[in-house]
C-alpha positions, 0 to 999 in steps of 0.5 A: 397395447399398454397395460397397467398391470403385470402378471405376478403369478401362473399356476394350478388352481389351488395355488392362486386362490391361496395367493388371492386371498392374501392379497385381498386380506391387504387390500389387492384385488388382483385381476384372475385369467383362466385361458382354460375356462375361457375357451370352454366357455366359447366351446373351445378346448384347451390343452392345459387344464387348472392353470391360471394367471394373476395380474394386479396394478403397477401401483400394487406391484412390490406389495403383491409381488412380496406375498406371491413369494412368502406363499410360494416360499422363495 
């Protein structure tokens, strides 16, 4: 399956939202997946709790990616 967007970032809760909210201050609205609290809400467990995945569109890729690493400091 093809998509047209791209994870740019994986981790706690905290993280994610700090980096969100940067991208949505430019104009990005990124795509959140959360396997933890998809499987809760099907009624199933998970082993990792808090870990969360952003994901935007190719056409944002270089812009996003440039503000996960000003946030996380690489």
């Amino acid at each position: 399956m093809n998509s047209n967007y791209t994870r740019i970032f994986s981790g706690s809760f905290i993280s994610v939202q700090t980096i969100v909210n940067q991208l949505k201050e430019v104009g990005i609205i990124p795509v959140i997946k959360d396997e933890s609290e998809s499987g809760r809400l099907a009624g199933f467990g998970s082993a990792i709790q808090g870990n969360q995945e952003i994901y935007v569109h190719a056409n944002e890729l270089g812009k996003a990616q440039s503000i996960v690493q000003r946030v996380i400091g690489n």
